[in-house]
N, C-alpha and C positions, 0 to 999 in steps of 0.2 A: 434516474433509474435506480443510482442504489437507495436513496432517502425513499422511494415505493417499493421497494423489497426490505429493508428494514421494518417498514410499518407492517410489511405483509409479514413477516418473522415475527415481532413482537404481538399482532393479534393473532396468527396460529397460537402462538405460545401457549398465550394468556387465554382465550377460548378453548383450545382443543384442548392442550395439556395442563391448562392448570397454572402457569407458573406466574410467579409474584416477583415483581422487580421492589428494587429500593427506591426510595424517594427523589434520586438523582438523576433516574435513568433516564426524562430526555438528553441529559449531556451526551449518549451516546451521538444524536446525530451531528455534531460538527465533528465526531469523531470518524462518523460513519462518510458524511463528506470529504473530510481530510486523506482519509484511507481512499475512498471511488479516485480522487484528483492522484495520490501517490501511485496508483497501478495504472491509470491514464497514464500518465507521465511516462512508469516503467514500459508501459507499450508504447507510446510513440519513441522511446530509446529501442525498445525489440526492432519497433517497424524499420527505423533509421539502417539499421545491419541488415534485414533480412531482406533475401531478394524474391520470395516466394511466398502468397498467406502459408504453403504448407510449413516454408521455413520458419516462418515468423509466430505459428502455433508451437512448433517445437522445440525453441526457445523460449518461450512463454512457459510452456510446460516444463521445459528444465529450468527454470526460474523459479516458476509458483509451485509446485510441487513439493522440494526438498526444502524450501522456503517456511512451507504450512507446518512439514514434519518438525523444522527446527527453531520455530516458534512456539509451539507451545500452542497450535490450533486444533491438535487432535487429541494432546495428552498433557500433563503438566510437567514444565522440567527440574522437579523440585528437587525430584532425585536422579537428575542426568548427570553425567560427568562433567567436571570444571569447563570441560575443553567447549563443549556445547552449550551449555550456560551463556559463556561469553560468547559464543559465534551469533546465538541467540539477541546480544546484544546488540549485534551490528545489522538487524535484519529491519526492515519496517515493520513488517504484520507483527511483530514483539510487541513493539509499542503503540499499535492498535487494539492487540488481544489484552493488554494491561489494560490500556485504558477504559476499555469497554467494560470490561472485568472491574475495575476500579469502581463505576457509577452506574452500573445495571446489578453486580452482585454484592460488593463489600459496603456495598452505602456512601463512598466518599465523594466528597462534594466538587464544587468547581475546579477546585488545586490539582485534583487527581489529572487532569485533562492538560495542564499546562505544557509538561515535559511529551507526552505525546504527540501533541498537536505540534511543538515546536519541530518535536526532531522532524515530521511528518514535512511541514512546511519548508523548512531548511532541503529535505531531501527534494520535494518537488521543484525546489527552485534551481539546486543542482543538475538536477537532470535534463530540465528544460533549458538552462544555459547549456547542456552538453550536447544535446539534440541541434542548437539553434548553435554552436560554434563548428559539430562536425556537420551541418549544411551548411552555413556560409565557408567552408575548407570545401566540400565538394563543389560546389557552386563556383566558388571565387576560381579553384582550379580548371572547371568548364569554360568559365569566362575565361581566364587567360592563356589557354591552349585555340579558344576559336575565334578570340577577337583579332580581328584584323583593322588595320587605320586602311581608310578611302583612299 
């Protein structure tokens, strides 16, 4: 789904409005891949807590929302304050909006993608170990409150 809205982004683009990528810019999609797998991930950590779709949309949204503003997705943080800058650092969509930025606008080539894709990967594997240790602790504790020996 997202590597067909991607494409569907990039030919509006470049049909409707005109615009011209750099010589690099398929690199976007393993970046665009890597970024769909990190918000899968963050949503099956949302679902893991919430007990309700309504819950589990409105932790999404206070997730991706302040997430978008303090990445750098609606405005540039060139002249944010220190304090934001680094929070910026710790977020994912940072280092997808760089990346992307990287080899669709500035022209840089496969190197640009590396530190993204790593943190990206790193992140998705954390979270899915955290997902799969707070279910086998839910689990394991179901099991041994209902087992009973024959």
């Amino acid at each position: 789904m997202a590597l067909s809205q991607a494409v569907a982004f990039f030919l509006v683009g470049w049909l409707v409005f005109g615009i011209r990528l750099t010589g690099w810019w398929p690199l976007a999609f393993p970046l665009v891949v890597a970024g769909a797998l990190t918000f899968i991930a963050i949503g099956f950590l949302v679902a893991s807590f919430a007990r309700t779709q309504e819950a589990g949309s409105a932790i999404a949204n206070a997730i991706t929302l302040p997430m978008a503003f303090l990445s750098g997705a609606f405005f540039p943080l060139d002249n944010a304050p220190g304090w934001v800058q680094s929070l910026a650092k710790a977020l994912p969509l940072s280092y997808l909006i760089e990346g992307l930025k990287d080899v669709m606008v500035r022209g840089q080539g496969p190197s640009a993608i590396v530190v993204p894709l790593i943190v990206l990967i790193v992140l998705i594997v954390l979270i899915v170990l955290i997902v799969l240790i707070a279910f086998a602790a839910v689990a394991g504790g179901i099991g041994l409150r209902l087992f009973r020996w024959s």
